[in-house]
LUMVO-135141 format. One record per residue (C-alpha): residue in one letter; x, y, z. Coordinates in steps of 0.2 Angstrom, whole numbers, plus 5000, padded with zeros to 4 digits. Last residue first. Example, Ala and Ser with C-alpha at 12.3 -4.5 7.8 and 13.67 -1.06 7.14 Angstrom:
S506849955036 A506249785039 
***
This chain:
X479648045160 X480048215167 X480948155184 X482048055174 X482648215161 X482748295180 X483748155186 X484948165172 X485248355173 X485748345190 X486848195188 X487648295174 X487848435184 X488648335198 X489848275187 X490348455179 X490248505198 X491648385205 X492548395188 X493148565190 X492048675174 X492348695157 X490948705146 X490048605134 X488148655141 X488148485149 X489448535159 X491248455155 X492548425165 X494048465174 X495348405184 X496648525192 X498348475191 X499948535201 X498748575216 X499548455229 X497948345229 X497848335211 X499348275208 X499348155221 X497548085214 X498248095196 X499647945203 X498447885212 X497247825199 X498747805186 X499247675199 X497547605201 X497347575182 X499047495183 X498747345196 X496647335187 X497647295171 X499047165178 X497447065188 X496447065172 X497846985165 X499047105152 X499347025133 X498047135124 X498347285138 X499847355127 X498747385113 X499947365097 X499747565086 X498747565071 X499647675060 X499447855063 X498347955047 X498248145053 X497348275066 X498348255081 X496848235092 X495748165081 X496948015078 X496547965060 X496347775056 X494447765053 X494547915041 X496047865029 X494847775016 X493447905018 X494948035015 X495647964999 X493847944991 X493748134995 X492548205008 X491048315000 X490548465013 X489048505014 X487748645007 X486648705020 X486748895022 X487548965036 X486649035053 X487649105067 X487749005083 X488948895083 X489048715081 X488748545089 X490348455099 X490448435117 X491948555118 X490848675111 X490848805128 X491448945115 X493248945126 X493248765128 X493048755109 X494048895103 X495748835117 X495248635109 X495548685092 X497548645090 X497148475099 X495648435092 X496448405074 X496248535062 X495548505045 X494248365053 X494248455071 X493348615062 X492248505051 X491648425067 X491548575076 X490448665063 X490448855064 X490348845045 X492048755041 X492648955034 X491949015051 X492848905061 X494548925051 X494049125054 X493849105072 X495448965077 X496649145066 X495549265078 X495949175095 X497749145089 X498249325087 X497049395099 X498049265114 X499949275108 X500749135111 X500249055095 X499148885097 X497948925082 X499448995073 X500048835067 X498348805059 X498348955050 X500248905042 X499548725038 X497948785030 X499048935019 X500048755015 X501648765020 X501848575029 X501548545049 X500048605056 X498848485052 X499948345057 X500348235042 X499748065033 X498148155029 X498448175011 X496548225001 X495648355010 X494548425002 X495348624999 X495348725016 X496348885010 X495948884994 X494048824992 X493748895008 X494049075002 X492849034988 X491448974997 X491549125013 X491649254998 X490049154989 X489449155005 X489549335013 X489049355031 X490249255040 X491549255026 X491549455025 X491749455045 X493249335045 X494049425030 X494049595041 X494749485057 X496049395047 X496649565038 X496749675056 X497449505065 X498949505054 X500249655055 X499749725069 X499249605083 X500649485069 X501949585072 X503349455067 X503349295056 X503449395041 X502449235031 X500849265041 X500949425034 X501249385016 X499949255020 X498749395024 X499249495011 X498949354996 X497249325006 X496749515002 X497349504984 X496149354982 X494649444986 X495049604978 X495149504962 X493649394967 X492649454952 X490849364952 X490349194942 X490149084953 X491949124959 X493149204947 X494949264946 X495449264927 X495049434928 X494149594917 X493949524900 X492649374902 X491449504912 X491349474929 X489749494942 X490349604957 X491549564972 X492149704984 X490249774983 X489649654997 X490749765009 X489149885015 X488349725024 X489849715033 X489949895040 X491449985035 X492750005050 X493849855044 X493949925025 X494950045033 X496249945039 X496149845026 X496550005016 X497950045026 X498749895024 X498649885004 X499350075002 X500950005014 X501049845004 X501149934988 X502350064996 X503449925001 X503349854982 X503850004974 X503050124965 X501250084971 X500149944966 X497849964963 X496749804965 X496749844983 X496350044980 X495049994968 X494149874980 X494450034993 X493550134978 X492050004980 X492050004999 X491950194999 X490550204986 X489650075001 X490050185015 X489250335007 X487750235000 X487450155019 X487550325026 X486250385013 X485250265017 X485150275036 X485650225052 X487150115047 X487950035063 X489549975063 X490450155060 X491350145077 X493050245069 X492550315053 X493450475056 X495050385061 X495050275046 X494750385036 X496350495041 X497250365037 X496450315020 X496950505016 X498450505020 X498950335011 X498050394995 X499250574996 X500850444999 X500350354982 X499950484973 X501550564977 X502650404977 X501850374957 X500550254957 X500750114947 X500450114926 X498650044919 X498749904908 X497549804919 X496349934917 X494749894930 X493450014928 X492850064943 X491149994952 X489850064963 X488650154953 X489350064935 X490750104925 X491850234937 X493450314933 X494550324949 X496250424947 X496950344963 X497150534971 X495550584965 X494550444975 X495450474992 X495350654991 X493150654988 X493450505002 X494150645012 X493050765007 X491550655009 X491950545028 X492350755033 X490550825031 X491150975041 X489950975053 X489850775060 X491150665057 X492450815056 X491850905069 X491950735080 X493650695075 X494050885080 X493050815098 X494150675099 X495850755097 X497650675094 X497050535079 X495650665071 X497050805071 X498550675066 X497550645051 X496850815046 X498550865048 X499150725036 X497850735023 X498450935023 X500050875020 X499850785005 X498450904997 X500051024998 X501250904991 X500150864975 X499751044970 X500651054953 X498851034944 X497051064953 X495550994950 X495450964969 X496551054978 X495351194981 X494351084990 X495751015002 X496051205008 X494051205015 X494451025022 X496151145028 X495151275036 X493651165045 X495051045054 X496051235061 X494451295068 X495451395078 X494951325095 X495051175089 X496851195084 X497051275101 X496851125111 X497951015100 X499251165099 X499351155118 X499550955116 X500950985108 X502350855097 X501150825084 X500150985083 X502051075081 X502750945067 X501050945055 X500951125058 X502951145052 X502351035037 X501051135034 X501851305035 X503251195023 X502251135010 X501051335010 X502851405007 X503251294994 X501651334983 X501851534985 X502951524966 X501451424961 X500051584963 X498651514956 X497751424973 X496351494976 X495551624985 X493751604993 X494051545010 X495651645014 X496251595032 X497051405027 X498451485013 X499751395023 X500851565027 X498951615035 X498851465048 X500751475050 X500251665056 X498851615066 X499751485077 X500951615081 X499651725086 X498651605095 X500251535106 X501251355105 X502851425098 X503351505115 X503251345122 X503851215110 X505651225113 X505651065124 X504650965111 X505850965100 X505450915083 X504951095079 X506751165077 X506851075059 X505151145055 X505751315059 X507451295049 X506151255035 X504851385038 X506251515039 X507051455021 X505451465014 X504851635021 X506551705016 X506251624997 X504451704997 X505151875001 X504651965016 X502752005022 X503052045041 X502351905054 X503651775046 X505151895055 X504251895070 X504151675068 X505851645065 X506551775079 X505551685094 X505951515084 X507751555086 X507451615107 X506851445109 X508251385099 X509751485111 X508551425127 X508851235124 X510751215117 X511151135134 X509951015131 X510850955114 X509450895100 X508750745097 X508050735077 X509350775066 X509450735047 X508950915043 X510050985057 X511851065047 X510951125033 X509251195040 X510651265051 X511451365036 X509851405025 X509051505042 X510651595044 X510751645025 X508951695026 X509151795041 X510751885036 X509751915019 
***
């Protein structure tokens, strides 16, 4: 009872504290010591409770970690956690907080050590809690235990390549998990790769909510270089999990943070399925399910993935995090999709009508996009210049016309297109329509700029011949000067539509043209 009641007392007075006083070092070491000889014995469920707690509150420092970190202490939270008995289930629910907090101190002590790392392997810790996930499954009042046991098998395959490797490959871990996954959205299945859509049905609660985020975590690190599908039975298993993630996106949370947070994870998922796996987010509509259609396929998960992409773009902040993992996953579904790559287009580069402003200016999805194309950040504005390429079909004249050249000159010199043509995936050949209002507008856009400029007074109409050849040699030395004291550096274009210094560009193109001379 001494124990329990000192064990209750500083869970008390440190469960909100998470740096601790150095000079208190030795006296918590020499705490876990007593916590975990007393955890050896078999003592009451509420003693076990109260010392797993105070031990999960001391397991935040790293410092007192040592004497935690060994087989035998390992084994024992291993059994308090239910993860050394194969065949037993879970019936008993008064044991049900003790397995939460062994796991939750397991969670803490693998976290903060790589010691714990290393013998977690060791003791085929990854195996033991796929085994404890199966018994969760079916399974009533157990909602915090599967919770957990997502979580270690989360920060097991994030801290440790070869357990990630186990998982992948023995223990059949892309299944269980996506086994978890499935049960904790409550999927019901119509067809072989599609879930019935209930538009009625209530959120999540936080439990399920948090055991779905888990799991899409841990997913994700199992799944990690999944581009390339061997066989049939992969492509199936990747392909069920594209069509719960479809479920998972059309799916909310309690609360609109945990909506986003389940949304997020799932891109970030949906990122390391193959491409040709992710034809299964859209599907052939019925009149019931949605009143978001395209050629007549569900574009539901499609339209909820753009919504958080221009809720990220919106944040303004952490867009390497926030942002390039939605842009590069809708990027790849457009390249290889077309009815996806069609309808995206149709909202975010609708025929262009008003021209009277910059590209980038307005707030307009277009407009927002386009700004990024010049962001500081090199990933962020490489991929947001990749997927308005893609959506005009890896055409650079349909890229300038929504863009300008300006904002797409860093895609073009770094794709060597800044002689025109297109890139060099293959699209289907339906064109682009230009509004009446555009052909009208057309002859008096700048293409650098992008919009409509009224026609502007040449300055050389009222200048002699003497006047224009006096200031066309002055901005001839005034570059020359620049050029020799290394301010400037002129470049031009190879024949390839690459960058290069002007010398070799021209000399290139002189090549070029005497072989093309030679040939005739």
């Amino acid at each position: 009872m001494f124990v329990h009641n000192k064990c209750n007392f500083f869970f008390e007075q440190n469960r909100a504290v998470f740096r601790f006083d150095p000079a208190d070092e030795d006296k918590r070491k020499k705490l876990c010591e007593g916590i975990l000889n007393i955890l050896e014995k078999d003592t009451q469920t509420s003693c076990q409770t109260a010392c797993l707690e105070a031990l999960r509150i001391l397991s935040r420092d790293k410092k007192v970690l040592v004497p935690v970190t060994t087989k035998r202490n390992m084994q024992i939270l291993m059994r308090l956690a239910k993860l050394d008995t194969v065949e037993d289930p879970l019936e008993r629910v008064s044991e049900f907080p003790v397995i939460v907090e062994a796991l939750k101190c397991l969670c803490n002590i693998i976290f903060n050590s790589a010691v714990a790392q290393k013998l977690s392997l060791e003791l085929n810790l990854a195996a033991m809690l796929c085994n404890l996930l199966k018994k969760c499954k079916d399974q009533q009042l157990v909602g915090d235990i599967k919770c957990f046991d997502l979580r270690l098998l989360f920060l097991l395959s994030l801290l440790h390549t070869d357990i990630r490797s186990q998982l992948r490959q023995e223990l059949q871990g892309v299944q269980v998990l996506t086994q978890a996954l499935e049960s904790s959205l409550n999927v019901r299945w119509t067809e072989e790769y599609k879930a019935a859509e209930d538009r009625d049905r209530p959120p999540l609660s936080l439990q399920e909510t948090n055991c779905a985020i888990e799991a899409l975590k841990a997913l994700f690190n199992v799944t990690l270089d999944s581009w390339n599908v061997h066989s049939k039975n992969e492509s199936h298993q990747f392909r069920y999990m594209a069509a719960i993630l479809r479920y998972c996106l059309l799916t909310t949370g309690p609360t609109e943070d945990k909506t986003e947070e389940l949304h997020s994870n799932a891109i970030n998922l949906l990122s390391n399925i193959p491409v040709s796996c992710l034809d299964v987010l859209i599907s052939p509509s019925s009149q019931e399910e949605t009143d978001i259609k395209y050629n007549g396929m569900n574009m539901g998960a499609i339209q909820i993935l753009l919504d958080f992409m221009e809720k990220r773009i919106d944040k303004g902040s952490s867009y390497r995090e926030g942002l390039t993992p939605v842009l590069s996953l809708l990027t790849e579904c457009c390249r290889t999709h077309r009815n996806i790559r069609k309808f995206i287009k149709a909202q975010v580069l609708p025929p262009l009508r008003d021209v009277s402003s910059r590209p980038e200016v307005g707030t307009t999805v277009r407009n927002k996009l386009v700004r990024l194309m010049t962001h500081v950040d090199l990933g962020v504005k490489q991929i947001a210049a990749e997927f308005l390429f893609v959506l005009c079909k890896e055409r650079v004249d349909s890229l300038l016309k929504y863009t300008g050249y300006g904002n797409a000159a860093g895609l073009l010199a770094a794709r060597g297109l800044l002689a025109g043509g297109r890139g060099d995936h293959w699209y289907s050949d339906d064109e682009d329509t230009d509004t009446e209002e555009y052909k009208s507008a057309k002859p008096n856009i700048n293409l650098i700029t992008g919009h409509l400029e009224e026609p502007m007074p040449n300055p050389m109409d009222e200048m002699t011949e003497e006047q224009k050849e006096y200031e066309a040699m002055k901005l001839v030395n005034m570059f020359d000067k620049l050029s020799r004291d290394e301010v400037i550096k002129p470049m031009g274009v190879r024949p390839d539509g690459t960058m290069a210094p002007l010398e070799e560009a021209v000399s290139q193109y002189h090549t070029n043209k005497q072989d093309s001379s030679d040939s005739d």
